[in-house]
PDB file of N, CA, C and O in Angstrom:
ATOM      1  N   UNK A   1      -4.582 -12.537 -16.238  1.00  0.00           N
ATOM      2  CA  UNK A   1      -4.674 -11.931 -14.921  1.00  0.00           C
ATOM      3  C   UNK A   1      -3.984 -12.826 -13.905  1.00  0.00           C
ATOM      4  O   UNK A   1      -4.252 -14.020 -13.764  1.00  0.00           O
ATOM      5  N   UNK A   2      -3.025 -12.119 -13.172  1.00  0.00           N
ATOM      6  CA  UNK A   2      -2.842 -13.025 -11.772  1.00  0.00           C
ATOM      7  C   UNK A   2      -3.638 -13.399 -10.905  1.00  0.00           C
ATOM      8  O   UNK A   2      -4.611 -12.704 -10.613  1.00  0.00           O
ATOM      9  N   UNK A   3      -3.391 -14.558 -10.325  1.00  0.00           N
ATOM     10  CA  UNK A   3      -4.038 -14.796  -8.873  1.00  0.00           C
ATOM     11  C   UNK A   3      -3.341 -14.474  -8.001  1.00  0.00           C
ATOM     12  O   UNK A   3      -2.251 -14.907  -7.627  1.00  0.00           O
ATOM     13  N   UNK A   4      -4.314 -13.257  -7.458  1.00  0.00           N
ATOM     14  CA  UNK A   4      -3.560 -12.499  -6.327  1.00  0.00           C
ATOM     15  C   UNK A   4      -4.416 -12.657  -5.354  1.00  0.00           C
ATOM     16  O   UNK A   4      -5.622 -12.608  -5.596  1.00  0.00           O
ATOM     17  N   UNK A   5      -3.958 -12.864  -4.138  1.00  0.00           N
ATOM     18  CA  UNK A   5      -4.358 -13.155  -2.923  1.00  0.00           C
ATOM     19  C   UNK A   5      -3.596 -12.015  -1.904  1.00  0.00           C
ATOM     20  O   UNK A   5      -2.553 -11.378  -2.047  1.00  0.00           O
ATOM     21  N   UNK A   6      -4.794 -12.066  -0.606  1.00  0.00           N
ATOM     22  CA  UNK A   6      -4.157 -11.262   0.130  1.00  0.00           C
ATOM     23  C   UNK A   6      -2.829 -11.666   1.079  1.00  0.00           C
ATOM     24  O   UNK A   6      -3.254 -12.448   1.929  1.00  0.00           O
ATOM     25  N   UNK A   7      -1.753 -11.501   1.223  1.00  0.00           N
ATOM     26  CA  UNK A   7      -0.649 -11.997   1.758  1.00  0.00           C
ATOM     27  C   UNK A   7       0.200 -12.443   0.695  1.00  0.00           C
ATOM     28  O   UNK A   7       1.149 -13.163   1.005  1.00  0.00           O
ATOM     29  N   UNK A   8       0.000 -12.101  -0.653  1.00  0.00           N
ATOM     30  CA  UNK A   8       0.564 -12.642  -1.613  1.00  0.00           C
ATOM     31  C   UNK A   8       2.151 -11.932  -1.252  1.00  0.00           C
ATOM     32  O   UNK A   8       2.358 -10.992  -0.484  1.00  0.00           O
ATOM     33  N   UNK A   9       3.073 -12.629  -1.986  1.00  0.00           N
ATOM     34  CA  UNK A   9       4.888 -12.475  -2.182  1.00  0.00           C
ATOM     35  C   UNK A   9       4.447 -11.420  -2.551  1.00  0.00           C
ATOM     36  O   UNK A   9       3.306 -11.470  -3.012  1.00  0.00           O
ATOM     37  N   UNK A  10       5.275  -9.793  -2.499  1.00  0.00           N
ATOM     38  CA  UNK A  10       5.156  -8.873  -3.743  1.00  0.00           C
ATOM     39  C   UNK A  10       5.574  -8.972  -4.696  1.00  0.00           C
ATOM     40  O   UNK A  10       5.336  -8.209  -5.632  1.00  0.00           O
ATOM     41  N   UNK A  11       6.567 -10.266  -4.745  1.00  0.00           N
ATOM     42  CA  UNK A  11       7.685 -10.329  -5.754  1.00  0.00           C
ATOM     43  C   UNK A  11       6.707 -11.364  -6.923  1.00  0.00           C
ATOM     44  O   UNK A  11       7.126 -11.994  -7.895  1.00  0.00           O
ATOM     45  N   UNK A  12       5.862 -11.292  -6.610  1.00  0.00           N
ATOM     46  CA  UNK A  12       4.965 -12.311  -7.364  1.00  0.00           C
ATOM     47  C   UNK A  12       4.325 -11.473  -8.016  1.00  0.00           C
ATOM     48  O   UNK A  12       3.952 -11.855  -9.125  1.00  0.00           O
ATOM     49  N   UNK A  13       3.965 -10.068  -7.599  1.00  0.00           N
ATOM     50  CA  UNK A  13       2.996  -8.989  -8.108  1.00  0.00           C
ATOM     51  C   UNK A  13       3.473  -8.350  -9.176  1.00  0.00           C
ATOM     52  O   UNK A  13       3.614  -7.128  -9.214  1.00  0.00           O
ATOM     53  N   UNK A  14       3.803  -9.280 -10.287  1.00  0.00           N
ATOM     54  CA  UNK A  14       4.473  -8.918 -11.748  1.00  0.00           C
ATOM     55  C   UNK A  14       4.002  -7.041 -12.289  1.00  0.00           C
ATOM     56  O   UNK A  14       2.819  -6.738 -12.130  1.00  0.00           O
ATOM     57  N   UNK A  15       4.429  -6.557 -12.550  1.00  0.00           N
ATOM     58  CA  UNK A  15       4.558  -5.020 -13.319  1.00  0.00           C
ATOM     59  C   UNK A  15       3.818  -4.468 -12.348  1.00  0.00           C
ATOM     60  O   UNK A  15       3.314  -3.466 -12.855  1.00  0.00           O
ATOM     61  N   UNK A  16       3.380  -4.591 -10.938  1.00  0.00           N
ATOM     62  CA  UNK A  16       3.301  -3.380  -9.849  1.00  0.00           C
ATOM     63  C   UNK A  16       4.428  -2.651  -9.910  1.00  0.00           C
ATOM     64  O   UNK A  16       5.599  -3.002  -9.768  1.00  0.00           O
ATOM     65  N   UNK A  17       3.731  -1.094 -10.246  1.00  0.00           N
ATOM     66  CA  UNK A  17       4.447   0.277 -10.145  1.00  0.00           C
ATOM     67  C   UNK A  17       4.499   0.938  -8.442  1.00  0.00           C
ATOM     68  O   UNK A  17       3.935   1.976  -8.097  1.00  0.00           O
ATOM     69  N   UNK A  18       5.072   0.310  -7.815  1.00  0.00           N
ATOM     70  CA  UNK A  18       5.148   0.667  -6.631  1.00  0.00           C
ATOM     71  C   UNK A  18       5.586   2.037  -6.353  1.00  0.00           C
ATOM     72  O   UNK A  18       6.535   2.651  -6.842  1.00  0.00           O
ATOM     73  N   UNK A  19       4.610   2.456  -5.364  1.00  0.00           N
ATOM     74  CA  UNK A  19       4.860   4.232  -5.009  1.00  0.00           C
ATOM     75  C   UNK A  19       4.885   4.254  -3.377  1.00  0.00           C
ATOM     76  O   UNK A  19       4.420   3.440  -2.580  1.00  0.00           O
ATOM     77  N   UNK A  20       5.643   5.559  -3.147  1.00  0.00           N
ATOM     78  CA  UNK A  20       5.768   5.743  -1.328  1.00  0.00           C
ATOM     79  C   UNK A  20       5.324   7.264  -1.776  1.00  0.00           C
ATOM     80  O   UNK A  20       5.266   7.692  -2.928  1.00  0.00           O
ATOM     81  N   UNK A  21       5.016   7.992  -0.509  1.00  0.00           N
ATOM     82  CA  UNK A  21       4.239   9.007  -0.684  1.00  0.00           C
ATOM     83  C   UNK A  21       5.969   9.877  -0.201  1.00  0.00           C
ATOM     84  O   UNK A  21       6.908   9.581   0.537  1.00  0.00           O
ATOM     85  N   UNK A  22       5.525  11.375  -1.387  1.00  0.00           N
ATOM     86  CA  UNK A  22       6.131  12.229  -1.338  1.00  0.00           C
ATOM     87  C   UNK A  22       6.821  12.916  -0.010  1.00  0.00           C
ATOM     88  O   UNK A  22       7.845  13.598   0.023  1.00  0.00           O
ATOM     89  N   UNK A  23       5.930  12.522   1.107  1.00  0.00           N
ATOM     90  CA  UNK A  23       6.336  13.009   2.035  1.00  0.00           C
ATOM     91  C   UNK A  23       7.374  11.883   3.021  1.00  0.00           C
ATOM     92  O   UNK A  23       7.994  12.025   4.076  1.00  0.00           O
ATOM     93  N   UNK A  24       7.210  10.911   2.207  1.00  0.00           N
ATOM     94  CA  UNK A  24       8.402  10.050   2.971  1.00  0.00           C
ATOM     95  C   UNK A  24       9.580  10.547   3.712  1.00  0.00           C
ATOM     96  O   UNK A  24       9.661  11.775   3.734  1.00  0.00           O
ATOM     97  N   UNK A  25      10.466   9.929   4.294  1.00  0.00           N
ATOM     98  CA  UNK A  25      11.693  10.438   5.101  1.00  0.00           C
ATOM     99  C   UNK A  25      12.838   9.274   4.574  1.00  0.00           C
ATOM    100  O   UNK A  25      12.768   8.101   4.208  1.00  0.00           O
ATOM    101  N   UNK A  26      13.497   9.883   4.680  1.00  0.00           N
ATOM    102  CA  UNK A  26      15.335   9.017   4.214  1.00  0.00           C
ATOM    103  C   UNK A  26      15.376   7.376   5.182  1.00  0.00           C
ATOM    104  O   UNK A  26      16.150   6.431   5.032  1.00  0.00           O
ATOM    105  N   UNK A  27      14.463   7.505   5.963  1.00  0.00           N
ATOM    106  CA  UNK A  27      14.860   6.793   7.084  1.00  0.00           C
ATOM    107  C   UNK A  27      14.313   5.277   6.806  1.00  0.00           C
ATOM    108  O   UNK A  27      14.498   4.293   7.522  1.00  0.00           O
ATOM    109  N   UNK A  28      13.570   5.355   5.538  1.00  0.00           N
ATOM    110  CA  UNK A  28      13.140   3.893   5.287  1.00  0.00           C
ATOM    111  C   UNK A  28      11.600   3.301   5.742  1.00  0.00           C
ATOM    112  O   UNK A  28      10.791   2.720   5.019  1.00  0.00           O
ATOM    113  N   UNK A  29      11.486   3.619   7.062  1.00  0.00           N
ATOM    114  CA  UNK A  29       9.922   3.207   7.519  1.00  0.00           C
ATOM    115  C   UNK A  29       8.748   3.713   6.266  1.00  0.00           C
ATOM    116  O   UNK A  29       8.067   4.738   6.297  1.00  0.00           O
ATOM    117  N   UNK A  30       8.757   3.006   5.549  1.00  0.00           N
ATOM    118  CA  UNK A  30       7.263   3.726   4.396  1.00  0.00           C
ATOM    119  C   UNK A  30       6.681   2.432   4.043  1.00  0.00           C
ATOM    120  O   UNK A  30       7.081   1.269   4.006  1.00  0.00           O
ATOM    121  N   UNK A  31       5.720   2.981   3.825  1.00  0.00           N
ATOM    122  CA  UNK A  31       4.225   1.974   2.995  1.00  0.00           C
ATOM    123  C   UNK A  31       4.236   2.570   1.944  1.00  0.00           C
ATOM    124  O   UNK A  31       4.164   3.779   1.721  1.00  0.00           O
ATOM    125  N   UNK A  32       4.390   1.125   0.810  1.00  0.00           N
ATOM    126  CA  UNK A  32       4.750   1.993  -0.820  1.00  0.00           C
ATOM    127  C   UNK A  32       2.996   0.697  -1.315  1.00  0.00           C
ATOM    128  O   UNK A  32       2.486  -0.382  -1.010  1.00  0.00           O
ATOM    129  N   UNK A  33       2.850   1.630  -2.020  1.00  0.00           N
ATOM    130  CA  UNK A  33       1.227   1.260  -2.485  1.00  0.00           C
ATOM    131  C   UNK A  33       1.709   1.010  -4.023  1.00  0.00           C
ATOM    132  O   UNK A  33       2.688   1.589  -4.495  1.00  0.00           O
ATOM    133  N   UNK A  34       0.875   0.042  -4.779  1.00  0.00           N
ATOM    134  CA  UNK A  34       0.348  -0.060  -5.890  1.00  0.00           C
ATOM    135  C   UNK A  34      -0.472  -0.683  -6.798  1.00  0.00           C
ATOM    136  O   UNK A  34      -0.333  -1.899  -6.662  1.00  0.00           O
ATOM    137  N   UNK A  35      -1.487  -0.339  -7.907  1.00  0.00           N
ATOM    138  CA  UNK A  35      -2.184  -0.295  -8.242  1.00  0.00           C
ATOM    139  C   UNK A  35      -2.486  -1.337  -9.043  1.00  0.00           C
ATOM    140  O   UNK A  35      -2.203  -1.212 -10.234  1.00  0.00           O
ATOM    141  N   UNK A  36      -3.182  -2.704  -8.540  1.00  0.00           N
ATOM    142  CA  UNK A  36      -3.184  -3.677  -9.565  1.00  0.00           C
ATOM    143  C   UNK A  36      -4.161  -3.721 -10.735  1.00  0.00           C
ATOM    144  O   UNK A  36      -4.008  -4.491 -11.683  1.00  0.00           O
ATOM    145  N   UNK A  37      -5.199  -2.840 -10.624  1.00  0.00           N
ATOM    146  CA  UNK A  37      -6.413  -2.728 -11.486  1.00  0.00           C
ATOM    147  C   UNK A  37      -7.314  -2.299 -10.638  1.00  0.00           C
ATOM    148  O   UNK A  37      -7.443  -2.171  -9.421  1.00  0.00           O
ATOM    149  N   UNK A  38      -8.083  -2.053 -11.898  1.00  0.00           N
ATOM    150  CA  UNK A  38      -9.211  -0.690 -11.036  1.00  0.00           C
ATOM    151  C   UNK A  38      -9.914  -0.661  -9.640  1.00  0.00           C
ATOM    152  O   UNK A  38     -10.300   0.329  -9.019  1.00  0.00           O
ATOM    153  N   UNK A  39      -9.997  -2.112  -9.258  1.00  0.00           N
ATOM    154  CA  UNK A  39     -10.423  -2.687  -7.978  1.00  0.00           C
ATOM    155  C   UNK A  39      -9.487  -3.069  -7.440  1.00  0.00           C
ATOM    156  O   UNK A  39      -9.956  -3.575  -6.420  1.00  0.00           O
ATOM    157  N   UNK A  40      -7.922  -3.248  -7.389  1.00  0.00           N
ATOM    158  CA  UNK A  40      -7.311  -3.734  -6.129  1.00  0.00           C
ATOM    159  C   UNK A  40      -5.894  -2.798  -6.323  1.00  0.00           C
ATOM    160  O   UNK A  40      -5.171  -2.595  -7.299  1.00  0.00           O
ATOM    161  N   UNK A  41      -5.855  -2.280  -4.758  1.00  0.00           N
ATOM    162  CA  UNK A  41      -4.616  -2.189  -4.508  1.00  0.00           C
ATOM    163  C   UNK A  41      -4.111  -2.710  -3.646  1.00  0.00           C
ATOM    164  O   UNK A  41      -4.800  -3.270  -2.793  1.00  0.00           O
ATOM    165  N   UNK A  42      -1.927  -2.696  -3.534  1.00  0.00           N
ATOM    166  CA  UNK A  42      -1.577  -3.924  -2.478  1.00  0.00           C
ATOM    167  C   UNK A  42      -1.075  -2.703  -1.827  1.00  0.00           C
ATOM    168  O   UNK A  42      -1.374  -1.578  -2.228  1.00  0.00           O
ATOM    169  N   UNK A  43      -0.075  -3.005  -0.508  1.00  0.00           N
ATOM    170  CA  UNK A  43       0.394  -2.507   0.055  1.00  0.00           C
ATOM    171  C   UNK A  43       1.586  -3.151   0.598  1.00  0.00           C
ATOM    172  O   UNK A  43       1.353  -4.257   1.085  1.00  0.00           O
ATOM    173  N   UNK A  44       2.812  -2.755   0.645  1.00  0.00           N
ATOM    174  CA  UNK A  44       3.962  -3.399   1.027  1.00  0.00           C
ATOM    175  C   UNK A  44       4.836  -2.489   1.670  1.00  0.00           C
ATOM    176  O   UNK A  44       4.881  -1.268   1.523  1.00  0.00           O
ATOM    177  N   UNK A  45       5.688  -3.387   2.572  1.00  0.00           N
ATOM    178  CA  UNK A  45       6.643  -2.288   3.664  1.00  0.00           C
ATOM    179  C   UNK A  45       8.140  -2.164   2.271  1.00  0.00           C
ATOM    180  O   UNK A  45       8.641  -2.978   1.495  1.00  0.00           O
ATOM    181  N   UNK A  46       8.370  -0.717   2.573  1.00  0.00           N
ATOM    182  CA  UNK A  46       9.690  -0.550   1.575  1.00  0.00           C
ATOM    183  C   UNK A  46      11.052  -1.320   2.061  1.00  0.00           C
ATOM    184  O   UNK A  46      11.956  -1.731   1.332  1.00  0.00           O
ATOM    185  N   UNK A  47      10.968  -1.397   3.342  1.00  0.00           N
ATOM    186  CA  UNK A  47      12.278  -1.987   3.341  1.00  0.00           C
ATOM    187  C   UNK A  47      12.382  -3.503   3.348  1.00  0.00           C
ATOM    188  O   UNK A  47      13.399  -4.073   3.743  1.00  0.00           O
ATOM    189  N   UNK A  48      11.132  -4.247   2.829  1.00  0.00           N
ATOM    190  CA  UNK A  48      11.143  -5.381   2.593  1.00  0.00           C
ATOM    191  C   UNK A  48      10.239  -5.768   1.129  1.00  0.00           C
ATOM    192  O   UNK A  48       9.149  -6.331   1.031  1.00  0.00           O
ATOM    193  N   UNK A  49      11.163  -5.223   0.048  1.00  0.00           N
ATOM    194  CA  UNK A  49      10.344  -5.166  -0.694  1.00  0.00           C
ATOM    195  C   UNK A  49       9.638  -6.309  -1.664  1.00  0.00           C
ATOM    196  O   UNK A  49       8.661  -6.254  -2.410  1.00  0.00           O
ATOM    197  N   UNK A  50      10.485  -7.280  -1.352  1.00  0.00           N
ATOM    198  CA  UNK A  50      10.005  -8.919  -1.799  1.00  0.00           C
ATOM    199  C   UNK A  50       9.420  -9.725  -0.881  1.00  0.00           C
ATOM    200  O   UNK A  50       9.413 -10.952  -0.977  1.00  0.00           O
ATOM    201  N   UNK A  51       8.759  -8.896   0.306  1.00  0.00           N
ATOM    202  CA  UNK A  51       8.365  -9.328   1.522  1.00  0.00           C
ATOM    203  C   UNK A  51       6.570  -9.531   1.037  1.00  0.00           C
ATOM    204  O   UNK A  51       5.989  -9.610  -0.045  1.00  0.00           O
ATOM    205  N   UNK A  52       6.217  -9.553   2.218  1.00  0.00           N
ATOM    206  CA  UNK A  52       3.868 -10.003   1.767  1.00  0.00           C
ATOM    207  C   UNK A  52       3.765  -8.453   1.487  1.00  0.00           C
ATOM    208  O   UNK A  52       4.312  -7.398   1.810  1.00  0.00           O
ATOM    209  N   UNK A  53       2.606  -9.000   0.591  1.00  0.00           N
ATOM    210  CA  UNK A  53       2.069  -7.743   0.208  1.00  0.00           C
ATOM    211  C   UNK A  53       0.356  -7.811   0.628  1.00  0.00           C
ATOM    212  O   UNK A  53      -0.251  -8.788   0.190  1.00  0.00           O
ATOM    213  N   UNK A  54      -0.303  -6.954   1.334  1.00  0.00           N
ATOM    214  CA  UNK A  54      -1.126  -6.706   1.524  1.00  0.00           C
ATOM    215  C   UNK A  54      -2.019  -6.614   0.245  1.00  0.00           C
ATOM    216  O   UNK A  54      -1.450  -6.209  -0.768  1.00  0.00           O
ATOM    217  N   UNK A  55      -3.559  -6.991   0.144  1.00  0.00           N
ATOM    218  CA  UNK A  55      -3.885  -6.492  -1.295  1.00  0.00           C
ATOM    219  C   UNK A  55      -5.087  -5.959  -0.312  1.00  0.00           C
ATOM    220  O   UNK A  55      -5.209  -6.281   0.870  1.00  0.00           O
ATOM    221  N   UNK A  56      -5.859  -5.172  -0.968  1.00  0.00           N
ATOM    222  CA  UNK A  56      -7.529  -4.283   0.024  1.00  0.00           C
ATOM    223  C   UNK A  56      -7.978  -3.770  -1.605  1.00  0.00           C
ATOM    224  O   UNK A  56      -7.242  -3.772  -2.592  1.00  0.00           O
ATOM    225  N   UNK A  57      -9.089  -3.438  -1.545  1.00  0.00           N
ATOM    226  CA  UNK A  57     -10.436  -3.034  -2.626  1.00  0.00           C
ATOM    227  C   UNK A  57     -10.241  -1.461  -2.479  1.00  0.00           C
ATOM    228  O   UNK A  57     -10.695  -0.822  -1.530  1.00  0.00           O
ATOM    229  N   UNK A  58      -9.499  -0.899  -3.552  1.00  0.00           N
ATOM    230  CA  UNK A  58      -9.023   0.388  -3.951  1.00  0.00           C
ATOM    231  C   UNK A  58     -10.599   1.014  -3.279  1.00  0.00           C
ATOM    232  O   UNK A  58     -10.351   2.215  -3.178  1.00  0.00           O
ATOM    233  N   UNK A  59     -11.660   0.866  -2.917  1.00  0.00           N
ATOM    234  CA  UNK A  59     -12.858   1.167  -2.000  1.00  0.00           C
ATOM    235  C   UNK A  59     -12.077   2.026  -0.818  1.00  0.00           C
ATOM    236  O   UNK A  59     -11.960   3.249  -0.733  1.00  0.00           O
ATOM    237  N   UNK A  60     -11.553   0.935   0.118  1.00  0.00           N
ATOM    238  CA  UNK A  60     -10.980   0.952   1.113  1.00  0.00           C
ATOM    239  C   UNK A  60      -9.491   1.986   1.427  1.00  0.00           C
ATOM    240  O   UNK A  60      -9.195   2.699   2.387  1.00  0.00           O
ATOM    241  N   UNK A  61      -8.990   1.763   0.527  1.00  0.00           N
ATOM    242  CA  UNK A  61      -7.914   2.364   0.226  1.00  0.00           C
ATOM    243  C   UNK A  61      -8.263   4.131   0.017  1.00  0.00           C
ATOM    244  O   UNK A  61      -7.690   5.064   0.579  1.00  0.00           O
ATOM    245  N   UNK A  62      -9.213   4.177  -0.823  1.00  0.00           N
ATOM    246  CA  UNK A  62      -9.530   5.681  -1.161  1.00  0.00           C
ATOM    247  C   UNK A  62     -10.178   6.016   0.256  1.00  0.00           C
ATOM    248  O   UNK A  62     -10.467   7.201   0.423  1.00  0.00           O
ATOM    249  N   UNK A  63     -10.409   5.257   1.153  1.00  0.00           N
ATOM    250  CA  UNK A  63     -11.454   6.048   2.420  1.00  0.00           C
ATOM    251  C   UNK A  63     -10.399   6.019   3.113  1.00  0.00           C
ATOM    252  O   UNK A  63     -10.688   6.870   3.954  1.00  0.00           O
ATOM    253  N   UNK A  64      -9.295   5.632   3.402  1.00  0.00           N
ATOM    254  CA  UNK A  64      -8.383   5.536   4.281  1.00  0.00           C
ATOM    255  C   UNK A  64      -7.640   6.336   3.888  1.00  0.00           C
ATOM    256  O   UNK A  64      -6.782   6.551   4.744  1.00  0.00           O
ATOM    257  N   UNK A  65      -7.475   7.051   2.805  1.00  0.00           N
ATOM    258  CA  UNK A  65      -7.059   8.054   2.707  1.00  0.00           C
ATOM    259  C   UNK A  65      -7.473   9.834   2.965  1.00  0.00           C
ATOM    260  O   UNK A  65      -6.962  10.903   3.300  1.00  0.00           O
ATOM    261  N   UNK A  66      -8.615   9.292   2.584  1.00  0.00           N
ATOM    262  CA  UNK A  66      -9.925  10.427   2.650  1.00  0.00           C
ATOM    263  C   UNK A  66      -9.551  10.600   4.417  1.00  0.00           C
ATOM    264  O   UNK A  66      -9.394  11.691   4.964  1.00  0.00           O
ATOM    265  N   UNK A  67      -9.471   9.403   5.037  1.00  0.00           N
ATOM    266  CA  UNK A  67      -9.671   9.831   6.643  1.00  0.00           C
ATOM    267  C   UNK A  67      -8.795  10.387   7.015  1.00  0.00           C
ATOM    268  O   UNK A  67      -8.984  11.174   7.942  1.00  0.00           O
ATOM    269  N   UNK A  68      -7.154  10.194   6.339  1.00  0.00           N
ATOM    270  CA  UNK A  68      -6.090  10.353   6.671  1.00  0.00           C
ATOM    271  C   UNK A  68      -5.799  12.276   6.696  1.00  0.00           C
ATOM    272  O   UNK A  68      -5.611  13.062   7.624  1.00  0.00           O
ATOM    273  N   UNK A  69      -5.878  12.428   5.367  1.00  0.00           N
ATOM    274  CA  UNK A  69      -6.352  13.963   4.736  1.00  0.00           C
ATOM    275  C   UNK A  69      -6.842  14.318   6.140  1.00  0.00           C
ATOM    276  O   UNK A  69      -6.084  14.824   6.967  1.00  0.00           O
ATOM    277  N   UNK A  70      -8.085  14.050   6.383  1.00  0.00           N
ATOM    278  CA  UNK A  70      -9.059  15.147   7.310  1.00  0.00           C
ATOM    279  C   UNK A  70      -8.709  14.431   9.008  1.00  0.00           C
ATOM    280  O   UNK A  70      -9.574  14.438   9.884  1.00  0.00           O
ATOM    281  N   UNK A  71      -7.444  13.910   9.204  1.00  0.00           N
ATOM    282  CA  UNK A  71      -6.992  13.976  10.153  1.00  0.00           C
ATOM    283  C   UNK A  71      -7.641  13.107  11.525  1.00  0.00           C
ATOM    284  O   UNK A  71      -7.447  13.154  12.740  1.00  0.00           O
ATOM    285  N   UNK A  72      -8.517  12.295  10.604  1.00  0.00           N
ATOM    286  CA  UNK A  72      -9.448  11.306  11.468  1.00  0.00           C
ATOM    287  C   UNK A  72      -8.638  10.146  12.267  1.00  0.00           C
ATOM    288  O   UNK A  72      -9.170   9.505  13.173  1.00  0.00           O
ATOM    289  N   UNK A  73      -7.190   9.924  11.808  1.00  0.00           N
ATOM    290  CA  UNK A  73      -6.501   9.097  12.412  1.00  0.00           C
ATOM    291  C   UNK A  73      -5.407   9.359  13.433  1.00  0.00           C
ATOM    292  O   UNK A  73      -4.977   8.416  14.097  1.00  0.00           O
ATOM    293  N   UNK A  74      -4.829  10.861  13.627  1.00  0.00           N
ATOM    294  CA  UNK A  74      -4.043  11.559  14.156  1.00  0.00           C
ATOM    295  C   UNK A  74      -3.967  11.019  15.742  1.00  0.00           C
ATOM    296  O   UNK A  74      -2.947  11.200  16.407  1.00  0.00           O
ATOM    297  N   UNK A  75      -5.212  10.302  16.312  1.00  0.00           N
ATOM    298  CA  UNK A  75      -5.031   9.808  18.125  1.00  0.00           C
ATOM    299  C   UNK A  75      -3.919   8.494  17.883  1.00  0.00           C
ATOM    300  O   UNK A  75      -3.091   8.087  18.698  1.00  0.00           O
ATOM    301  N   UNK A  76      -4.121   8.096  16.819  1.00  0.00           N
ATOM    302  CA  UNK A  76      -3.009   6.797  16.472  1.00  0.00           C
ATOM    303  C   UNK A  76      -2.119   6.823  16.579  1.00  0.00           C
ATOM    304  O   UNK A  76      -1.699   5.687  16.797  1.00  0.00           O
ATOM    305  N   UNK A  77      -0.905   7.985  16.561  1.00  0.00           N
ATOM    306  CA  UNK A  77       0.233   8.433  16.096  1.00  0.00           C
ATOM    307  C   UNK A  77       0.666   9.566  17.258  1.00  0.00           C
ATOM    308  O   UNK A  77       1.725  10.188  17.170  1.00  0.00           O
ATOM    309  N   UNK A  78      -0.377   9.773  18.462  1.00  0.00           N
ATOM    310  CA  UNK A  78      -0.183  10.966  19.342  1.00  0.00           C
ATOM    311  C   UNK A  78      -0.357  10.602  20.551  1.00  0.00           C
ATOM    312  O   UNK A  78      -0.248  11.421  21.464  1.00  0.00           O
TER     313      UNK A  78
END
């Protein structure tokens, strides 16, 4: 197992399958997520992709999505 820390290199985050969501745009600005094991996922900006990688408790990750879905974050962005 790695020692992964939060702020870790991504380039350190050996066989992360990094994903950006389908609805991305050509334009580059995306948050590409991936899955280090059943409890952690990281998070990294795409256009820096050997840049820090965020890591958070796939917990967190699934509610932040859950909020996202039901539009709980939409004053952020408006």
């Amino acid at each position: 197992m790695q020692d992964i820390q939060n702020g870790i290199s991504a380039a350190h985050l050996q066989g992360a399958a990094w994903r950006k969501s389908q609805r991305s745009n050509s334009q580059g600005a995306c948050v590409e997520l991936a899955r280090l094991d059943s409890a952690t996922v990281a998070m990294r900006n795409s256009r820096d992709p050997l840049g820090t990688a965020l890591v958070y408790p796939a917990d967190a990750v699934r509610a932040m999505v859950s909020a996202l879905r039901a539009g709980e974050l939409d004053d952020l962005i408006s």
